[in-house]
C-alpha atoms as a printed R data frame, in Angstrom:
   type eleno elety resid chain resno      x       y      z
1  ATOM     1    CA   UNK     A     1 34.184 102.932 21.865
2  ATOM     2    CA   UNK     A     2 36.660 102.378 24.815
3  ATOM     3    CA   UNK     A     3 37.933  99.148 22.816
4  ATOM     4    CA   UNK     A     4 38.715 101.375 19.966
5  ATOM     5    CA   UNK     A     5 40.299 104.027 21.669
6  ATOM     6    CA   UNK     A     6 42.350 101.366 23.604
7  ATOM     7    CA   UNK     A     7 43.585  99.622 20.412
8  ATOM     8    CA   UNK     A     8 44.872 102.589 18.991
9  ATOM     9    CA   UNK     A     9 47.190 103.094 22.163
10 ATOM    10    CA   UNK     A    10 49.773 100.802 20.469
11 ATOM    11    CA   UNK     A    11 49.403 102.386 16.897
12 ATOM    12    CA   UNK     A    12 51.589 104.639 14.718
13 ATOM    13    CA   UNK     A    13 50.117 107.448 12.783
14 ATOM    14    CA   UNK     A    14 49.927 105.507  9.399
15 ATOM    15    CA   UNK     A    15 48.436 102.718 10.673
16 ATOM    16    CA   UNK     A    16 45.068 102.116  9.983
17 ATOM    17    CA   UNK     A    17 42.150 100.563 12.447
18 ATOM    18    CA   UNK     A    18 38.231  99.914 11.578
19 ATOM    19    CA   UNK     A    19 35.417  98.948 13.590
20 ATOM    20    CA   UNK     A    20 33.542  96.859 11.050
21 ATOM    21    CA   UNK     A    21 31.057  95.262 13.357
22 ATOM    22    CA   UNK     A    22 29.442  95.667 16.542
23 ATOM    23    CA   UNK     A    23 32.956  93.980 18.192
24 ATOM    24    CA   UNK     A    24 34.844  93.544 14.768
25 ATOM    25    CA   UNK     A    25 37.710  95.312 13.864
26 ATOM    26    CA   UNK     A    26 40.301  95.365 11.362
27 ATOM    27    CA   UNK     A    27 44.306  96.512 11.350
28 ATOM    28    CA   UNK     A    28 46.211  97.361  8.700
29 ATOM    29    CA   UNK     A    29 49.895  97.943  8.723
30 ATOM    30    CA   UNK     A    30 53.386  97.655  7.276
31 ATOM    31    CA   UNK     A    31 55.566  95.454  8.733
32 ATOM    32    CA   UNK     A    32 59.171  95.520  8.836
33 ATOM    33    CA   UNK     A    33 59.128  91.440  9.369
34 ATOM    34    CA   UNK     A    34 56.748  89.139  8.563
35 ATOM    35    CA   UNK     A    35 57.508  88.023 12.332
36 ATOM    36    CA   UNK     A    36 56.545  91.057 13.779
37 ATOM    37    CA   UNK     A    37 52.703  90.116 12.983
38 ATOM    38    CA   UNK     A    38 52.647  88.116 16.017
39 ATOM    39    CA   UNK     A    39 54.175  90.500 18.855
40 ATOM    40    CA   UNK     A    40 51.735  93.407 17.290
41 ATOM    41    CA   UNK     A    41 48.840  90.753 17.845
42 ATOM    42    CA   UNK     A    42 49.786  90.254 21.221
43 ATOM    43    CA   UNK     A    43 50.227  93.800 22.676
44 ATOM    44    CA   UNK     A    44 46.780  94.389 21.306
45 ATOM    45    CA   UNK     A    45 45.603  91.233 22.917
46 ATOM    46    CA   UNK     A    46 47.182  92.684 26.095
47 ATOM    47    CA   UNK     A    47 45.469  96.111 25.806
48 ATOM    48    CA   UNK     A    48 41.946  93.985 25.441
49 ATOM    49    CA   UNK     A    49 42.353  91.995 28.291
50 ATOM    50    CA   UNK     A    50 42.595  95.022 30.895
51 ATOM    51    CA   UNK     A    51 39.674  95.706 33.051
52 ATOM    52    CA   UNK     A    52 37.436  98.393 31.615
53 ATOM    53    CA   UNK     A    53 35.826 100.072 34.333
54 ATOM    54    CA   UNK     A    54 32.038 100.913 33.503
55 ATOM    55    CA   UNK     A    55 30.121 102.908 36.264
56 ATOM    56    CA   UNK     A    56 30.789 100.905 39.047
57 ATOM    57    CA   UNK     A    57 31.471  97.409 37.600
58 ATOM    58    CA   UNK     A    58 34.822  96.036 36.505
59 ATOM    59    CA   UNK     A    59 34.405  94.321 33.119
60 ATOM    60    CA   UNK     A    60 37.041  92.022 31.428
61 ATOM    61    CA   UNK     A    61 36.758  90.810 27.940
62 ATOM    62    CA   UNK     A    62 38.633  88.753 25.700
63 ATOM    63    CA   UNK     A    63 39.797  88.745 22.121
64 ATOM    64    CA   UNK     A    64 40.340  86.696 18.824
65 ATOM    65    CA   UNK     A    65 42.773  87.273 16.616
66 ATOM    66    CA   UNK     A    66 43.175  86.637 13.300
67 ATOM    67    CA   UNK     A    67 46.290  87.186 10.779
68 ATOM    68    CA   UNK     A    68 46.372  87.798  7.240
69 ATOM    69    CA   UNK     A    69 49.348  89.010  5.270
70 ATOM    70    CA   UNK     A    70 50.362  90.119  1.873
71 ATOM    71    CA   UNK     A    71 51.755  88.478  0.106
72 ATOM    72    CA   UNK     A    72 51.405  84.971  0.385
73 ATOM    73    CA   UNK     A    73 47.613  85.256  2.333
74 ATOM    74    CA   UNK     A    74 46.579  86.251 -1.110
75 ATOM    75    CA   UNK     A    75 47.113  87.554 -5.153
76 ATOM    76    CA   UNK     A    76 46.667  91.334 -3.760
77 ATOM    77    CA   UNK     A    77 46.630  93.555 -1.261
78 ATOM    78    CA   UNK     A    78 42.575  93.664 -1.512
């Protein structure tokens, strides 16, 4: 839940984020540039890697991040 809520800190209101797994999720948005696919992939990156403070602990995680884009990462938007 906290990784959700933390993703969405960099988000505008028409953008769209889903948890499809148990640490899965998926964003959609409209870029103005191709290009800007990889600074919006590395803010989020940057929110993950923060410390998340649970109880008394200090937990770090990491993140993957895959980029798919239409057109050209497919025939349609689906």
């Amino acid at each position: 839940r906290e990784v959700g809520l933390r993703l969405r800190e960099d988000l505008r209101s028409h953008d769209t984020l889903a948890r499809i797994g148990g640490d899965e999720f998926v964003l959609l948005v409209q870029l103005t540039q191709p290009d800007d696919a990889l600074g919006l992939a590395e803010r989020q990156v940057v929110l993950i890697n923060r410390a998340f403070q649970v109880a008394e602990h200090e937990l770090k995680i990491s993140a993957s991040v895959g980029i798919a884009m239409f057109p050209g990462n497919g025939n349609s938007p689906q």
